[in-house]
C-alpha positions as CSV (number, residue, x, y, z in Angstrom):
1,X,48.5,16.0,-41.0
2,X,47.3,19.6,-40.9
3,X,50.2,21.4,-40.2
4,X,52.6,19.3,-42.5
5,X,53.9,19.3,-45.9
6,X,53.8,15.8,-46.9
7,X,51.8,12.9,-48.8
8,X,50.6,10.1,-47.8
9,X,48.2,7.4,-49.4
10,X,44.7,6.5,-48.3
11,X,42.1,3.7,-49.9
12,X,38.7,4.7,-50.0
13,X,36.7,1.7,-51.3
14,X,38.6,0.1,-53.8
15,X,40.2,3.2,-55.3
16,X,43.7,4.8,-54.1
17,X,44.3,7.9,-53.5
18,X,47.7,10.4,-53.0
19,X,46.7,13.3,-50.4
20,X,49.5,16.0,-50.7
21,X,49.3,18.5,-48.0
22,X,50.8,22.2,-47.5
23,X,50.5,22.5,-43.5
24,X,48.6,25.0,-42.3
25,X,49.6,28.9,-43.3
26,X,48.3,31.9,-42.3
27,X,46.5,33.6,-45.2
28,X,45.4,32.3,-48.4
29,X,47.3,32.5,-51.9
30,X,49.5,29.1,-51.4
31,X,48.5,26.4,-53.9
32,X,49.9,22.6,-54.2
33,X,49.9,21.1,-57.3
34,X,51.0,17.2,-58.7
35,X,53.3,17.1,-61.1
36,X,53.9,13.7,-61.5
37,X,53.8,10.0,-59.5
38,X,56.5,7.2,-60.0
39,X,56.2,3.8,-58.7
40,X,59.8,2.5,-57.6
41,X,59.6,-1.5,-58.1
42,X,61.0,-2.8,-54.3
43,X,60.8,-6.3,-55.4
44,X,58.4,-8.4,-57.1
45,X,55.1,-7.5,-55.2
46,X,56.5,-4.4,-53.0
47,X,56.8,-0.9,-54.3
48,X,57.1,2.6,-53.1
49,X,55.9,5.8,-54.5
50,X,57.7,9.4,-55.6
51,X,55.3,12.4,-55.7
52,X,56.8,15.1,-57.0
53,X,54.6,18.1,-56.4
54,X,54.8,21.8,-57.5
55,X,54.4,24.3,-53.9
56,X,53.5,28.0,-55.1
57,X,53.4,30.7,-52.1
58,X,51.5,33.9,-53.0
59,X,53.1,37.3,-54.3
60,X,53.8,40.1,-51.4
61,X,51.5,42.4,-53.7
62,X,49.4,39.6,-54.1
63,X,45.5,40.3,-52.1
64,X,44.8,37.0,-50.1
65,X,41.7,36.2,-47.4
66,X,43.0,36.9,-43.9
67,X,42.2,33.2,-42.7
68,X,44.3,30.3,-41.6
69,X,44.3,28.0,-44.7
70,X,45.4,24.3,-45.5
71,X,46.4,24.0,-49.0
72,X,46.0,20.5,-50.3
73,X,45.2,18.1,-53.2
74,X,44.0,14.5,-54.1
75,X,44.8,12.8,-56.6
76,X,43.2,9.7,-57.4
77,X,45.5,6.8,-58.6
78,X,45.3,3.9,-60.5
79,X,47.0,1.4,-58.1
80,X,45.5,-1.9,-56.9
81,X,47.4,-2.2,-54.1
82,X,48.9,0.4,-51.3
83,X,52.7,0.9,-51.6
84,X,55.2,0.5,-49.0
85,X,56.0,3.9,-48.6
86,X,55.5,7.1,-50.4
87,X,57.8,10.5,-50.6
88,X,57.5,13.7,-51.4
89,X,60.0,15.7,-53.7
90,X,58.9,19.5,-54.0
91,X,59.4,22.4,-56.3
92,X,58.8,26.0,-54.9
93,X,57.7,27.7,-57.4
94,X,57.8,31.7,-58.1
């Protein structure tokens, strides 16, 4: 999932994680932030998840290392079980 923008779920243990992930870009300067989860009740024992994340790109004037980066971040949940599916809503931010 390198080179996407997207967020998937992982367990490690018996904790649950949300991974959300830039893609790959080609300088520094781009951050990914979580905003906020929401769990969207399915049915009685299915669910799915909304991230809603917060995508900054760096300024034009703005002095970045001259490296491929991967911009991501984990968040670590409070979930018992993994959801059915999980999307991502983003916010470019300026």
């Amino acid at each position: 999932y390198l080179s996407e923008e997207r967020a998937i779920t992982c367990r490690l243990g018996d904790e649950i994680y949300v991974l959300v992930t830039r893609g790959e870009k080609q300088t520094g300067g781009y951050t990914v932030n979580v905003d906020k989860i929401i769990m969207e009740k399915k049915n009685k024992d299915d669910f799915d998840l909304v991230v809603y994340a917060k995508f900054k790109d760096p300024d034009a004037n703005d002095i970045v290392t001259q490296s491929f980066s991967y911009p991501f971040t984990i968040v670590k949940t409070n979930l018992d079980k993994m959801p059915e599916s999980i999307r991502l809503e983003v916010d470019y931010v300026k």
